[in-house]
KEKOL-418336 format. One record per residue (C-alpha): x, y, z; chain. Coordinates in Angstrom, 2 decimals. Each point is the difference from the previous one (the first is absolute). Layout:
<sites>
site east X, north Y, up Z, chain A
...
</sites>
This chain:
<sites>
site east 0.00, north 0.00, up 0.00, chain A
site east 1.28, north 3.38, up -1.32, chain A
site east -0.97, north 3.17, up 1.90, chain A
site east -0.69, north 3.37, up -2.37, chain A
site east -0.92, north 3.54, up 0.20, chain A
site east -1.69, north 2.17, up -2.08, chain A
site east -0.16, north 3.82, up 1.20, chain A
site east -3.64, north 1.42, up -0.32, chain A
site east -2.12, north 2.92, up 0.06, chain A
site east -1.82, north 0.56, up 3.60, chain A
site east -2.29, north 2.43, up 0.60, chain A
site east 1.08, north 1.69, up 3.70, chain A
site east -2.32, north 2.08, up 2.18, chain A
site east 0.43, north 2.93, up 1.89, chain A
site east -1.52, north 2.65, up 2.45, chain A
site east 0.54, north 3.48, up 0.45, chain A
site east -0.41, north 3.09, up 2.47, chain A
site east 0.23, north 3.57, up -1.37, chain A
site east 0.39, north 0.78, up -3.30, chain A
site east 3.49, north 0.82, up -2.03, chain A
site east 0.67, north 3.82, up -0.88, chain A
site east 2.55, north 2.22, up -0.56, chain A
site east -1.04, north 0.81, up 3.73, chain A
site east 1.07, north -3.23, up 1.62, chain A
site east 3.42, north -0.26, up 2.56, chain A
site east -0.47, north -3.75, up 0.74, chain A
site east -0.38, north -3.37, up -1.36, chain A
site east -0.46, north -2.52, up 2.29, chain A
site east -0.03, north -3.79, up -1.38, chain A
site east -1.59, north -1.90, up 2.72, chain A
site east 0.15, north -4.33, up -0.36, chain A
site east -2.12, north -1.93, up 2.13, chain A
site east 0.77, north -3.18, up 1.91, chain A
site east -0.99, north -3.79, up -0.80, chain A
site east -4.10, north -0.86, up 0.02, chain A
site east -0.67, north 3.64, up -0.70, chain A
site east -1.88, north 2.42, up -3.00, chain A
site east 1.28, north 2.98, up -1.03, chain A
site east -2.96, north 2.34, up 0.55, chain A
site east -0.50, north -1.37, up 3.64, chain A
site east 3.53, north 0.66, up 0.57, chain A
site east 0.09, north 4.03, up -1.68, chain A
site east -2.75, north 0.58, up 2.67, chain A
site east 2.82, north 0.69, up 2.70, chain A
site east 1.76, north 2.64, up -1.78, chain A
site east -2.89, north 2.17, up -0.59, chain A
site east 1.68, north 2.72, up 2.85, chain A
site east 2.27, north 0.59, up -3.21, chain A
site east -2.39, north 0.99, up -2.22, chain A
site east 0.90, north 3.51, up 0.25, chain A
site east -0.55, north 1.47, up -3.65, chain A
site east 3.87, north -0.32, up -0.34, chain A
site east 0.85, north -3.67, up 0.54, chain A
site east -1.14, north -2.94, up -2.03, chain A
site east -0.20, north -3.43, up 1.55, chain A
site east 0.11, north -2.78, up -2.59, chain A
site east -0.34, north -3.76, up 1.56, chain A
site east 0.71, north -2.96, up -2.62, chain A
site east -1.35, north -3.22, up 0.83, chain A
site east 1.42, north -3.18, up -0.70, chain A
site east -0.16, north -2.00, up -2.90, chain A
site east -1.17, north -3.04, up 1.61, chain A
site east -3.53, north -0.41, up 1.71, chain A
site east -1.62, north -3.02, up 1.74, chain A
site east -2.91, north -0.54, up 2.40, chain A
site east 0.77, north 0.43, up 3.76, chain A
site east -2.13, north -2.64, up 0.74, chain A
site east -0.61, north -2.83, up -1.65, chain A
site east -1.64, north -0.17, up -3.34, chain A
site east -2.33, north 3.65, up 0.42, chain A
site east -0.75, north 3.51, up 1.68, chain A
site east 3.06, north 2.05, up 0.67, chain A
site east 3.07, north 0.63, up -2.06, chain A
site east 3.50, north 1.27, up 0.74, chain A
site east 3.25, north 0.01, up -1.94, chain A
site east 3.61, north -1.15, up 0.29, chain A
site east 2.76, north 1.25, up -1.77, chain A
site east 1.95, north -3.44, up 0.09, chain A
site east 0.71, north -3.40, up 1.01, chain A
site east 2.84, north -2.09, up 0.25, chain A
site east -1.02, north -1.58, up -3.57, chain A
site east 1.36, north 1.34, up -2.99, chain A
site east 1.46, north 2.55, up 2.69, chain A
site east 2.86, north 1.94, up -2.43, chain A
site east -2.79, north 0.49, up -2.60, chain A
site east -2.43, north 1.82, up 2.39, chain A
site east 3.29, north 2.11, up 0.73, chain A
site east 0.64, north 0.90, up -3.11, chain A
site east -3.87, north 0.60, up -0.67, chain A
site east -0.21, north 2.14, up 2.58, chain A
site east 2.90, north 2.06, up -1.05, chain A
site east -1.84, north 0.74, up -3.12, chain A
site east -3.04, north 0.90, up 1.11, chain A
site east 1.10, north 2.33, up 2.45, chain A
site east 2.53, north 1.42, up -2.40, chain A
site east -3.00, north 0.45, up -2.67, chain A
site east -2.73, north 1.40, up 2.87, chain A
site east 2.88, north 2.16, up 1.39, chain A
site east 0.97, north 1.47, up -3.56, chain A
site east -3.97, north 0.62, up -0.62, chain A
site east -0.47, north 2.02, up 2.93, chain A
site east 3.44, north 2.24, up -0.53, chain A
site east -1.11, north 1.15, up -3.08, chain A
site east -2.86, north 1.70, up 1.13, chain A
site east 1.55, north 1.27, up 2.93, chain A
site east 2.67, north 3.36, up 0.58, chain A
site east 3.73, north -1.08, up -0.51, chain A
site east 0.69, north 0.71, up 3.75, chain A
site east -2.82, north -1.94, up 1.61, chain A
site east 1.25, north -2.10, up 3.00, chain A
site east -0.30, north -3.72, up -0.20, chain A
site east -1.41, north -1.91, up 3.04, chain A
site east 0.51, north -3.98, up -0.34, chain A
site east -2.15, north -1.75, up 3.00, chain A
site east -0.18, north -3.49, up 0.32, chain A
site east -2.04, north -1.67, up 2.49, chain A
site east 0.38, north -3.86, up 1.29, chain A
site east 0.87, north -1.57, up -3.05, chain A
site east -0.35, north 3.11, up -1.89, chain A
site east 3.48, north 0.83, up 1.24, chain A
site east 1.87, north -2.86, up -1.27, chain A
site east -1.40, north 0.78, up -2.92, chain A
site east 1.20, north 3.57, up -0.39, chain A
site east 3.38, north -0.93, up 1.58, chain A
site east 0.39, north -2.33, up -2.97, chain A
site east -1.01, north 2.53, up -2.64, chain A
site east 2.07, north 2.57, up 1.72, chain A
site east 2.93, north -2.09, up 0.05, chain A
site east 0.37, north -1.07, up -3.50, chain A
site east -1.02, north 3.50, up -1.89, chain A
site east 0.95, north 3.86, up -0.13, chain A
site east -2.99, north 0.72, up 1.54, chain A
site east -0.66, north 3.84, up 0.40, chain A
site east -1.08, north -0.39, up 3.34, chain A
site east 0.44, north 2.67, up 3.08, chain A
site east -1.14, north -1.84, up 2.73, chain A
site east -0.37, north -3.66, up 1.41, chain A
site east -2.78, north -1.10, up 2.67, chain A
site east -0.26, north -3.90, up 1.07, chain A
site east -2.53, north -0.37, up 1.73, chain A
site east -0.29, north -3.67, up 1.87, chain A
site east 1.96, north -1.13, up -2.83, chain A
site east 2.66, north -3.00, up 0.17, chain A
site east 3.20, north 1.06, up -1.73, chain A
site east 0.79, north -2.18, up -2.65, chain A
site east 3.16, north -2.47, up 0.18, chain A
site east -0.07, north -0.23, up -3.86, chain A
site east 0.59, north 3.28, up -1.12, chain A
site east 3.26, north 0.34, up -2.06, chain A
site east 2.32, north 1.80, up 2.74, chain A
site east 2.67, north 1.59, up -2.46, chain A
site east -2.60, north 1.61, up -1.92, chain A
site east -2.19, north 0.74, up 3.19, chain A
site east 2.94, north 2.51, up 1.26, chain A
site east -0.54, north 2.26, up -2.86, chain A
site east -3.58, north -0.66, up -0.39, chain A
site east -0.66, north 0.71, up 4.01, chain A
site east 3.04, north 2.93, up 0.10, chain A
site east -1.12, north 3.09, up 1.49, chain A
site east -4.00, north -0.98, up -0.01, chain A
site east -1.62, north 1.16, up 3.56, chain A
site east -1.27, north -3.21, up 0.98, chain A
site east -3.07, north -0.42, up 3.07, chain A
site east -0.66, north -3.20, up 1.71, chain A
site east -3.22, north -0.28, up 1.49, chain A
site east -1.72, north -2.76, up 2.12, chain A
site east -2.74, north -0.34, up 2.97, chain A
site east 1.10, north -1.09, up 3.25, chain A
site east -2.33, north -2.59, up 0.26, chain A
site east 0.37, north -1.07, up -3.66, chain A
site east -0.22, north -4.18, up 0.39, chain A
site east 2.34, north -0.13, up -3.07, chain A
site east 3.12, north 2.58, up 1.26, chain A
site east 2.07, north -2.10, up 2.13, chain A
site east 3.13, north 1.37, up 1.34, chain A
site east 1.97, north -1.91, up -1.91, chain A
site east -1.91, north 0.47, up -3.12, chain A
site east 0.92, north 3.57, up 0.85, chain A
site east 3.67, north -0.22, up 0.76, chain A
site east 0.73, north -2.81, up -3.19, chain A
site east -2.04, north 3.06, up -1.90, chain A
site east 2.17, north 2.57, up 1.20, chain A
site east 3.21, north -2.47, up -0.99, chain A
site east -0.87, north 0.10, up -3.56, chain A
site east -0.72, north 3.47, up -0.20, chain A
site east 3.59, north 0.83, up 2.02, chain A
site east 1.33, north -2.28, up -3.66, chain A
site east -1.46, north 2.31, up -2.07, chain A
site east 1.04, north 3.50, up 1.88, chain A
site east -3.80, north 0.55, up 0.63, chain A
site east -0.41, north 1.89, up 3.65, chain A
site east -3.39, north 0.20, up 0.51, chain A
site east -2.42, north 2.42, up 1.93, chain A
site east -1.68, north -2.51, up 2.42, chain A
site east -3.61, north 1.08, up 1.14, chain A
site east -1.71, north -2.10, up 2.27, chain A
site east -4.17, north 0.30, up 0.95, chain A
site east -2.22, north -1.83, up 2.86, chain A
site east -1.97, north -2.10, up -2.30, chain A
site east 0.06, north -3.40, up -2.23, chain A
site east 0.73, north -0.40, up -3.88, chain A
site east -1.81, north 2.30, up -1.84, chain A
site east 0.54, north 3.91, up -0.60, chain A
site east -0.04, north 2.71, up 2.13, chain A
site east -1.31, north 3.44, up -0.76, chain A
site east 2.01, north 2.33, up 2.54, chain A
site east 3.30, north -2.15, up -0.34, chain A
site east -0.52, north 1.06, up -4.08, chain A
site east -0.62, north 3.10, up 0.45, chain A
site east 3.62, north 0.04, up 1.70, chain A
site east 1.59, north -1.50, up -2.24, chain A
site east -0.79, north 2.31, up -2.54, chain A
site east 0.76, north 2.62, up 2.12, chain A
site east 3.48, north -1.50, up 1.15, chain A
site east 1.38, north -1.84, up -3.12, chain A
</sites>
């Protein structure tokens, strides 16, 4: 048995907050963690809908049932099978969605890159194997990736403000998650802004708004 692939058109969805104009400071790209939907996920970053930012949150290409065979629906953006080709598709969608969005935007707007849960392994990867105009870095809940390509991470990663985020009563931070996290980031040069909030995995409005503030 010979194993083959054959590259494809997919048609990728999006959601957005504000609108672009010559008027707009910020873009924020915003990736969601495993199980979720885009549009459920945008609704936390409504505080930046100010009339100068736009929040754009891509879901992933992959959907299945939550439970069992009907009723709700979230997304993943990989699996362990076929792993390097989810990379790589990924990379190009991002790369195409982020490339859409700059041309309708001012020059100087500042790019936000959030990744949440599995959302920031995602962007990590992306991040790590592109010139990505990118300003700022926010993983949020997110596992590090061990895979990520460390001599091209340095100049990917070098001189990008970089936040780490997590809830103190997150069941899936572990100290040692944490510290083996902080290990790979040391690899790559990466010092990162830690913020910390009383609360599980999921977002948090106030510790955003500081963030953005801060970063």
């Amino acid at each position: 048995m010979t194993e083959h692939s054959l590259v494809v058109p997919r048609t990728a969805r999006y959601y957005t907050l504000g609108t672009p104009s010559d008027e707009v400071q910020d873009l924020w790209i915003v990736c969601h963690g495993y199980g979720q939907l885009a549009r459920y996920f945008l609704r936390h970053f409504s505080v930046l809908d100010n009339g100068k930012t736009v929040v754009v949150a891509p879901e992933a290409l992959s959907r299945f049932y939550l439970d069992g065979f009907s009723g709700r629906v979230g997304a993943t953006w990989m699996t362990k099978e076929d792993r390097l080709s989810e990379i790589e598709d990924q990379a190009a969608y991002l790369n195409l969605l982020l490339h859409e969005l700059l041309q309708q935007l001012p020059k100087n707007v500042r790019v936000t890159v959030l990744g949440f849960s599995q959302g920031g392994a995602t962007v990590s990867r992306w991040l790590a194997t592109e010139s990505i105009p990118v300003h700022r870095l926010i993983l949020w809940a997110a596992s590090f990736p061990e895979d990520i390509d460390f001599a091209m991470g340095k100049a990917a990663f070098a001189g990008l403000p970089v936040a780490m985020v997590y809830g103190t009563q997150d069941e899936f931070i572990t100290q040692q998650a944490l510290d083996r996290k902080q290990q790979l980031m040391a690899q790559l040069d990466i010092s990162p802004r830690i913020y910390t909030f009383e609360g599980g995995h999921t977002l948090h409005l106030e510790t955003l708004q500081l963030i953005n503030a801060q970063l």
